[in-house]
C-alpha positions as CSV (number, residue, x, y, z in Angstrom):
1,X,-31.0,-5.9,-72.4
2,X,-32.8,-5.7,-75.6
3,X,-34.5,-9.1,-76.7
4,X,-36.9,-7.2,-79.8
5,X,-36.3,-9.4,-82.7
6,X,-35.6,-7.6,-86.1
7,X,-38.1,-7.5,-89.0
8,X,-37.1,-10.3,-90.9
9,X,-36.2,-12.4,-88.4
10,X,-40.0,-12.1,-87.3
11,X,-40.9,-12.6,-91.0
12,X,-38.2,-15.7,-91.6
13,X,-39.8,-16.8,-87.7
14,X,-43.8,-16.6,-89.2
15,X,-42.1,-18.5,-91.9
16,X,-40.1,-21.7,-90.4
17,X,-43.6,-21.5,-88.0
18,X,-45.7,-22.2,-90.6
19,X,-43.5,-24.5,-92.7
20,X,-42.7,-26.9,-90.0
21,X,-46.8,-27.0,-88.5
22,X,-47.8,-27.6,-91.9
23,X,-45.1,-30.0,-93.6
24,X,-42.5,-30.9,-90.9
25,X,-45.0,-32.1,-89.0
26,X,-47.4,-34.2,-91.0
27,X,-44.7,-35.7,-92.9
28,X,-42.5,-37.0,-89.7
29,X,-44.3,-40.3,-89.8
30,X,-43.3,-40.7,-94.1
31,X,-39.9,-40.1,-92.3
32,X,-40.0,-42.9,-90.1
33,X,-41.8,-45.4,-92.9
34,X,-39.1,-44.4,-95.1
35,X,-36.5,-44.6,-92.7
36,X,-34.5,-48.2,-93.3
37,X,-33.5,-49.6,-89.7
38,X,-30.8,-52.1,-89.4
39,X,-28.1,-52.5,-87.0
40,X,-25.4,-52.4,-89.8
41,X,-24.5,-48.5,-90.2
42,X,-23.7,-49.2,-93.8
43,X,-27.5,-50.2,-94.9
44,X,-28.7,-46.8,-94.0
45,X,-30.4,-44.7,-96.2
46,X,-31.8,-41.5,-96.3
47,X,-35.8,-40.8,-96.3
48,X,-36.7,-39.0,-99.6
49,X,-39.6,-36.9,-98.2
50,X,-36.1,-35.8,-96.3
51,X,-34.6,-34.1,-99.5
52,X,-38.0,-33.5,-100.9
53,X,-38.7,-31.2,-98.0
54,X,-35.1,-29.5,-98.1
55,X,-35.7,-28.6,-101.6
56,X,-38.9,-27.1,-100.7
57,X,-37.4,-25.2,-98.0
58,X,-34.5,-24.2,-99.6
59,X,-36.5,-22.7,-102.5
60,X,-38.4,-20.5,-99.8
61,X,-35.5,-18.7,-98.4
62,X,-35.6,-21.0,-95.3
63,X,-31.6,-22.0,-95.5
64,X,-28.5,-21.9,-93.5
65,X,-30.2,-19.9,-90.8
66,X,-28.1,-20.1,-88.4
67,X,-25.2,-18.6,-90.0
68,X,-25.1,-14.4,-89.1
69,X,-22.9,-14.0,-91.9
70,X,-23.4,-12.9,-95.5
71,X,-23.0,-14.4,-98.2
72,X,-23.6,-17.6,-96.2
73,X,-26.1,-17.4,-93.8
74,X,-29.4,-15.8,-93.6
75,X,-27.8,-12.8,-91.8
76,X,-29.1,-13.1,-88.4
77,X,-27.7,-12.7,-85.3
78,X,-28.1,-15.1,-82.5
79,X,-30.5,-13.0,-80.7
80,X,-32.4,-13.1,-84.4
81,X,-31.8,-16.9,-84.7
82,X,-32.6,-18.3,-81.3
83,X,-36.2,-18.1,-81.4
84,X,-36.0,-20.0,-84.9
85,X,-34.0,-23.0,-83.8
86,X,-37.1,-23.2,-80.6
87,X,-39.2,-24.1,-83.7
88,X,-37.3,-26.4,-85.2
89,X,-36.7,-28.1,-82.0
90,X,-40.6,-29.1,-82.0
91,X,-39.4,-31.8,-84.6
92,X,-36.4,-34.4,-84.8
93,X,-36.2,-33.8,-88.6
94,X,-36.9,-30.1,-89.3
95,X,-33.7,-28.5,-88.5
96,X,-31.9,-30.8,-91.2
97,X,-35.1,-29.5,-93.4
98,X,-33.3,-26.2,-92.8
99,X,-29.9,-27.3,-93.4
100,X,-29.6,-25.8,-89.7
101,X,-28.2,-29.9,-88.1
102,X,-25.6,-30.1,-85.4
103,X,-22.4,-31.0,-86.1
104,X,-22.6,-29.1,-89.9
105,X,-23.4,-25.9,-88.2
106,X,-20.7,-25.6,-86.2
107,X,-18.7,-27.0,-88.7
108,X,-19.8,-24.6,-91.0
109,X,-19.0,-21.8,-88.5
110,X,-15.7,-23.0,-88.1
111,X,-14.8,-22.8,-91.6
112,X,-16.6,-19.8,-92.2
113,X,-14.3,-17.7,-89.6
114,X,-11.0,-20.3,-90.0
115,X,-10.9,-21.8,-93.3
116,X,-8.7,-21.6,-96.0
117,X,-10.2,-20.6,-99.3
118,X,-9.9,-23.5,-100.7
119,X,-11.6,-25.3,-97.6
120,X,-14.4,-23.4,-98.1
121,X,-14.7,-24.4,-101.8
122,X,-14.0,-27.7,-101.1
123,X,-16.0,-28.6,-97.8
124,X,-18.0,-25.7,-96.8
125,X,-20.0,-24.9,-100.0
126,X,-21.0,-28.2,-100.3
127,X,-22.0,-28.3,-96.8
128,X,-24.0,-25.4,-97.3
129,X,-25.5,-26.6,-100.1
130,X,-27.2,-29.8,-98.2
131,X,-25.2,-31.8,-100.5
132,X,-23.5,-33.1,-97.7
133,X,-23.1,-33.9,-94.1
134,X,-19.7,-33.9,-91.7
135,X,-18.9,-34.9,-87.7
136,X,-17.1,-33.6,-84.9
137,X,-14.3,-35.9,-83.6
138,X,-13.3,-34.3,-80.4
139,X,-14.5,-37.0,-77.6
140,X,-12.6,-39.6,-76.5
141,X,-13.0,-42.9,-75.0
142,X,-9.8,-43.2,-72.2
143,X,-10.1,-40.1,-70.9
144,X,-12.3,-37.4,-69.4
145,X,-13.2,-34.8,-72.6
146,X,-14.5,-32.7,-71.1
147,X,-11.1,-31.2,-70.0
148,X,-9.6,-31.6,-73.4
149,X,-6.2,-31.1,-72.4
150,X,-6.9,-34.9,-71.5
151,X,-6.6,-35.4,-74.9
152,X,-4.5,-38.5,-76.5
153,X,-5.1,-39.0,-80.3
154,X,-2.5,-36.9,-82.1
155,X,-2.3,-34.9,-85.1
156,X,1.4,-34.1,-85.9
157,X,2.9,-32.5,-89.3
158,X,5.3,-34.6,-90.9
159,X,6.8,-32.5,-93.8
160,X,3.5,-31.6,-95.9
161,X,1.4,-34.3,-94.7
162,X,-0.6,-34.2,-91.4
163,X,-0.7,-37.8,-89.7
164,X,-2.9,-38.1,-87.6
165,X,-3.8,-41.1,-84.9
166,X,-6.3,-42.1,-82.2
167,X,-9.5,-43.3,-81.3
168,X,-12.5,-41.1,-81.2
169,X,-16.2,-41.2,-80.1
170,X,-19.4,-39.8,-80.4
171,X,-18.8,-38.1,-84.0
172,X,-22.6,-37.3,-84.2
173,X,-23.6,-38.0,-87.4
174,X,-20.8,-40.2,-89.1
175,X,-22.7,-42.7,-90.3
176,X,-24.7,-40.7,-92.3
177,X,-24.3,-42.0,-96.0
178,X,-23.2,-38.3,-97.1
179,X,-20.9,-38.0,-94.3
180,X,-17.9,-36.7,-96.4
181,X,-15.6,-35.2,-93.9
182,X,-14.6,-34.8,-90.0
183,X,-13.0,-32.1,-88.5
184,X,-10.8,-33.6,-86.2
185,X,-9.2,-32.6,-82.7
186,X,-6.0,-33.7,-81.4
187,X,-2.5,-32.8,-80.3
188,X,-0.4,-31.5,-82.3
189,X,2.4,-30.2,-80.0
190,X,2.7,-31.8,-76.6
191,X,5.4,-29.4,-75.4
192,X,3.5,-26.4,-76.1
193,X,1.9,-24.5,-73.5
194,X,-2.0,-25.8,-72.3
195,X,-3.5,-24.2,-74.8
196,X,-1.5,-24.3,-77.8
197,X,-0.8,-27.8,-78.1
198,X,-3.8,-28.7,-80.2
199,X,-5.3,-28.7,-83.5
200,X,-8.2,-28.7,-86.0
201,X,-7.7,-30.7,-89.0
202,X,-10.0,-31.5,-91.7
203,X,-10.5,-35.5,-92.2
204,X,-12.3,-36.5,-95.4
205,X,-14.2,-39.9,-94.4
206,X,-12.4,-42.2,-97.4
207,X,-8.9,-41.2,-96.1
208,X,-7.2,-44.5,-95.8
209,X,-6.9,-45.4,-91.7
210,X,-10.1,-43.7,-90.8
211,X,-12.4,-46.9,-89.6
212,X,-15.9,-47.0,-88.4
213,X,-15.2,-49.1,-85.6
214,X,-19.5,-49.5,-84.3
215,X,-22.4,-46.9,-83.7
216,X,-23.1,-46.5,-80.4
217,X,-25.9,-46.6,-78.9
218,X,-28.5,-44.2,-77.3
219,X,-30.7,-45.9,-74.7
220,X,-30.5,-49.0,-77.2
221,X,-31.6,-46.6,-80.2
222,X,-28.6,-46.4,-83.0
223,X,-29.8,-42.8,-83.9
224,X,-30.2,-44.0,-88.1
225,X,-29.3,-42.3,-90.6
226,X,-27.1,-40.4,-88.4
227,X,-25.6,-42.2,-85.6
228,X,-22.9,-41.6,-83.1
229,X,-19.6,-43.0,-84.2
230,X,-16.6,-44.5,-82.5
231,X,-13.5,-44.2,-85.0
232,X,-10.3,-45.4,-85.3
233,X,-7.3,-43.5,-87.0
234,X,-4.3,-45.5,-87.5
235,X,-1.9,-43.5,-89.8
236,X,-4.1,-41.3,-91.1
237,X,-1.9,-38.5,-93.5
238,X,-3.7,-35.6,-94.8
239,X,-2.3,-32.9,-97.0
240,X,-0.6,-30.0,-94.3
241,X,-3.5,-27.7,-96.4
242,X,-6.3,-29.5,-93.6
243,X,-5.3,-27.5,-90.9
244,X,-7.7,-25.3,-89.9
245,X,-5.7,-21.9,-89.2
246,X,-2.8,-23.6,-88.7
247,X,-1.2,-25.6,-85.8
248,X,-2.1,-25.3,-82.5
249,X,-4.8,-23.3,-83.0
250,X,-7.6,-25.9,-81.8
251,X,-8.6,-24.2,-78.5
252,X,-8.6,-20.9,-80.2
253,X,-11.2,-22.6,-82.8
254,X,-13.2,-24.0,-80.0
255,X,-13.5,-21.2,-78.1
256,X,-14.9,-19.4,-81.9
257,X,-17.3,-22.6,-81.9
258,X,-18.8,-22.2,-78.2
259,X,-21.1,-20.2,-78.1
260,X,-23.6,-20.0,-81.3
261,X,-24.0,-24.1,-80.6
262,X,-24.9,-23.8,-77.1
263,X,-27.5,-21.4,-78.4
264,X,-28.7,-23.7,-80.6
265,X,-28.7,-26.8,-78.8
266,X,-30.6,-24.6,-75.9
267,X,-32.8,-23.4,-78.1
268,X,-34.0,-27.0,-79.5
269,X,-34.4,-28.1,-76.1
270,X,-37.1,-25.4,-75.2
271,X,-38.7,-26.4,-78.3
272,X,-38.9,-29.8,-77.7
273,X,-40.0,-29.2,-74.1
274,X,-43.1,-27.3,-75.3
275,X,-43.9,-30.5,-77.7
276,X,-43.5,-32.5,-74.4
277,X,-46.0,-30.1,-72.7
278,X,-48.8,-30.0,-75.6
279,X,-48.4,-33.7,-75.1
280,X,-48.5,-33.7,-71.6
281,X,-51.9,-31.1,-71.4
282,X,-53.8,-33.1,-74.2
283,X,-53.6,-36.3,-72.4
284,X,-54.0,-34.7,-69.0
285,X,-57.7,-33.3,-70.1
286,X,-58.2,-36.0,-72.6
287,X,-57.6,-39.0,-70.2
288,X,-60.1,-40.2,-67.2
289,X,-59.6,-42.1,-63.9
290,X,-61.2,-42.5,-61.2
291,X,-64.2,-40.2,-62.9
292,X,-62.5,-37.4,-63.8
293,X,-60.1,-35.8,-65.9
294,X,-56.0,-36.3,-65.1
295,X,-56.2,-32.6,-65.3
296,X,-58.4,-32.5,-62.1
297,X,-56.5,-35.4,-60.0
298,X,-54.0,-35.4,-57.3
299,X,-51.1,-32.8,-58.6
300,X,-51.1,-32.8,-62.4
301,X,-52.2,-28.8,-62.1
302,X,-49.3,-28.1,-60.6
303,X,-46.8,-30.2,-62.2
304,X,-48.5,-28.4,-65.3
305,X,-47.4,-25.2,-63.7
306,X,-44.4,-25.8,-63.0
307,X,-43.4,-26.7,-66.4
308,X,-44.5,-23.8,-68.1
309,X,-42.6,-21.4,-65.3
310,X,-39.7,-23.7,-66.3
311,X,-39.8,-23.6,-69.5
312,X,-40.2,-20.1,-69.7
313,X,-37.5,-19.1,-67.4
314,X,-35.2,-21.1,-69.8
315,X,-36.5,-19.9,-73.0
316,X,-35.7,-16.4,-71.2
317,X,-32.4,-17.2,-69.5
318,X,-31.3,-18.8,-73.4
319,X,-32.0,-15.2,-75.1
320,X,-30.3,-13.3,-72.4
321,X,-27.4,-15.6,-73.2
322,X,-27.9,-14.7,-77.3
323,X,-27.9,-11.1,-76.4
324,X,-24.7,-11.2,-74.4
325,X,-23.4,-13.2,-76.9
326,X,-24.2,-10.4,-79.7
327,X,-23.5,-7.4,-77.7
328,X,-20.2,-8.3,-75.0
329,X,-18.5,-12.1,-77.1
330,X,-17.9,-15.4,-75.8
331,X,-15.8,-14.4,-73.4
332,X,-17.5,-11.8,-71.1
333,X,-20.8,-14.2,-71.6
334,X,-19.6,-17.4,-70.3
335,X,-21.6,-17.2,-67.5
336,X,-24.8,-17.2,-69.2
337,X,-23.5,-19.8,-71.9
338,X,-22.4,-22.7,-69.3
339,X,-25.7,-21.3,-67.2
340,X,-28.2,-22.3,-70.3
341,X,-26.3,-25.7,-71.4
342,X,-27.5,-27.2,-67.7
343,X,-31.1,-25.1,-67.7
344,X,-32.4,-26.3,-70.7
345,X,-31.6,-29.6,-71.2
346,X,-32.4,-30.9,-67.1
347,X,-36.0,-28.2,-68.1
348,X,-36.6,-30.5,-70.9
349,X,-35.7,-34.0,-68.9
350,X,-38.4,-32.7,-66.1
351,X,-41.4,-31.9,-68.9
352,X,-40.8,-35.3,-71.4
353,X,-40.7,-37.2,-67.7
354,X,-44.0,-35.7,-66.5
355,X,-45.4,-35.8,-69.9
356,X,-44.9,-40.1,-69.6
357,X,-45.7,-40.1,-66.3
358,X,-49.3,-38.8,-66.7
359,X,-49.3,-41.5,-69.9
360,X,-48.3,-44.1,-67.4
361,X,-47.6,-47.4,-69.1
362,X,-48.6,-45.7,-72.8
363,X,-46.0,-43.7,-71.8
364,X,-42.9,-45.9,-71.8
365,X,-43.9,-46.9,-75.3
366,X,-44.8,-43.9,-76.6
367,X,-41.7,-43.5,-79.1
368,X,-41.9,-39.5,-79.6
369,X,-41.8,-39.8,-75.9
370,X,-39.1,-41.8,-75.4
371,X,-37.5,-40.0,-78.4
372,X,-37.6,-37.2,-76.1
373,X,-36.3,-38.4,-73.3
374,X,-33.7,-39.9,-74.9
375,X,-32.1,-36.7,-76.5
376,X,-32.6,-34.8,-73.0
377,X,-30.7,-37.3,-71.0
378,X,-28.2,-37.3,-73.9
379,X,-27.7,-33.7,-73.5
380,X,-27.0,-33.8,-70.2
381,X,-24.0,-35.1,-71.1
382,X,-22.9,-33.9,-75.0
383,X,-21.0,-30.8,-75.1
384,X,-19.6,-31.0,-71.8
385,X,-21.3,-32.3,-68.8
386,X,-23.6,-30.2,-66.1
387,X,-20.6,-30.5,-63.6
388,X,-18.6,-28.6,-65.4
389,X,-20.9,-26.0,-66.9
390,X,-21.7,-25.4,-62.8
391,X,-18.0,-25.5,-61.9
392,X,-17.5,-22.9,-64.5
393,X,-20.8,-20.7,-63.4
394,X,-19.1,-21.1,-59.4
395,X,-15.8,-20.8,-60.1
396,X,-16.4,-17.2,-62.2
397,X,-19.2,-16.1,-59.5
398,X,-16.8,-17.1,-56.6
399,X,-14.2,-14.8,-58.4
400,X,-15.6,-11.6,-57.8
401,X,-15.0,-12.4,-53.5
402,X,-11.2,-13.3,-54.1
């Protein structure tokens, strides 16, 4: 198990390092000045410092990271990449600085290894260009997602056209004002076998019958300029040309999207978590009661400990997964990849909770905190929830004694 990092992903890391302590960072409070807050989706806006920094970054080098392949991506692997996206975890704003934001990066993926030429040209260069931003519609409302096969909205070809119906939740990032387009799950086939019966369809967002039914809520936060749609699709017919690979190819396409996003999403965590800590230490030897330092009362020394050990053992448990992922494929690493998605974000729900508990009332009010804890908790849950990444980790463990 090899976790050396190649040259210029140590460079492009020193890089993204440097650019995010010295301009993510001191900008993120222009960001929220900037940031216009209003419970109608449609009033948001974008931050310029936002596009002023992606300019800057893209001018660098420091764009489309994530992707391994070239001419798209930066060319590294996700061994190369992981240790990047822990940096831009450290701040809510700097992987979109990056053009590295979740659900455009597995978007992008998916079009990158399914798409049709003319998808590519029409959605993913675009994409890639920061021009614009998509969602994910996958998650649904009556039913348990996270066995898809639950699945109820439909997507069914009619002659040329693809008409597609349902009601959808959580599309991260659909209320973004340069949303353009969703790539949309449902069921094309319902007498197909399991896995065969869905697809991948792209949805551009001004396609008559797709509605914005609300922006849900995070722990009472609406997540602007982003948000987390619900959506309604009542007779929604796309050209037959927006399948993705054709029908019933939507597991197939999931299973191509697993991986890379756990690693990201991992990744981010662990950053995050380390913000949490520096938090956490400054006001543990910065603070006094009862005469002393926080530091020096009742167990904040070992609570301290026992975050870095965790952290750590995630960070190192996430690039074993990257590794598998480069060397052996989804497949043979699905162990490791369900393993991480319930590590890293529970690691990061212990450190942001110690980190307000040593802030005590500050802490409940601390918005970067409660920031924090609001994205770990949401994890917890987004991409599948920790039952079933454990049921997988048993159920394959178990299967070596039958």
């Amino acid at each position: 198990m090899d976790f050396e990092h190649s040259e210029r992903a140590r460079l492009v890391m020193e890089q993204v390092e440097r650019f995010v302590r010295e301009r993510v960072v001191p900008n993120e409070s222009t960001y929220q000045e900037q940031l216009v807050g209003s419970d109608d989706w449609r009033e948001w806006r974008i931050p310029p410092v936002l596009e002023e920094l992606k300019a800057e970054a893209r001018e660098l080098g420091l764009w489309n990271l994530f992707l391994p392949d070239e001419p798209w991506g930066a060319g590294l692997d996700n061994r190369d990449y992981a240790p990047i996206a822990e940096i831009t975890g450290r701040s809510p704003m700097a992987p979109e600085v990056f053009n590295c934001s979740a659900p455009d990066t597995g978007n992008a993926e998916v079009l990158v290894k399914y798409g049709s030429e003319a998808q590519q040209k029409d959605w993913l260069e675009p994409l890639l260009a920061g021009e614009i931003r998509s969602g994910f519609a996958m998650t649904e409302p009556a039913v348990a997602s996270s066995d898809a096969t639950n699945m109820e909205a439909t997507c069914e070809v009619v002659g040329d056209e693809v008409v597609i119906n349902g009601l959808k939740w959580w599309t991260s990032g659909a209320g973004d004002p340069r949303c353009r387009f969703l790539i949309f799950m449902g069921v094309t086939d319902p007498g197909a076998a399991r896995h065969q019966r869905h697809s991948m369809v792209i949805v551009p967002m001004d396609a008559k019958g797709v509605e914005i039914v609300r922006m849900l809520p995070v722990f009472g936060h609406l997540g602007e300029p982003h948000g987390h749609a619900e959506i309604r699709f009542d007779d929604v017919r796309v050209p037959v040309t927006n399948l993705i690979a054709g029908p019933g190819r939507g597991f197939e396409i999931a299973q191509g999207r697993l991986g890379p996003g756990r690693i990201h999403h991992c990744m981010r965590a662990i950053g995050a978590a380390e913000r949490a800590l520096e938090r956490l230490c400054e006001r543990a030897v910065g603070r006094v009661a009862f005469g002393k330092p926080l530091a020096n009362l009742g167990a904040n020394r070992d609570v301290i400990a026992e975050c870095r050990m965790a952290i750590d053992q995630a960070r190192l448990l996430t690039l074993k997964a990257a590794w598998a992922l480069d060397t052996v494929g989804t497949h043979r690493a699905l162990v490791d990849i369900s393993a991480i998605k319930v590590v890293a974000p529970n690691v990061l729900q212990r450190v942001v909770d110690a980190a307000i508990q040593v802030h005590g009332g500050e802490g409940v009010a601390d918005p970067e905190l409660v920031y924090l804890m609001g994205m770990a908790r949401a994890l917890r849950l987004a991409d599948g929830p920790d039952e079933v990444h454990r049921g997988m980790v048993a159920r394959l463990e178990l299967a070596k004694y039958q």
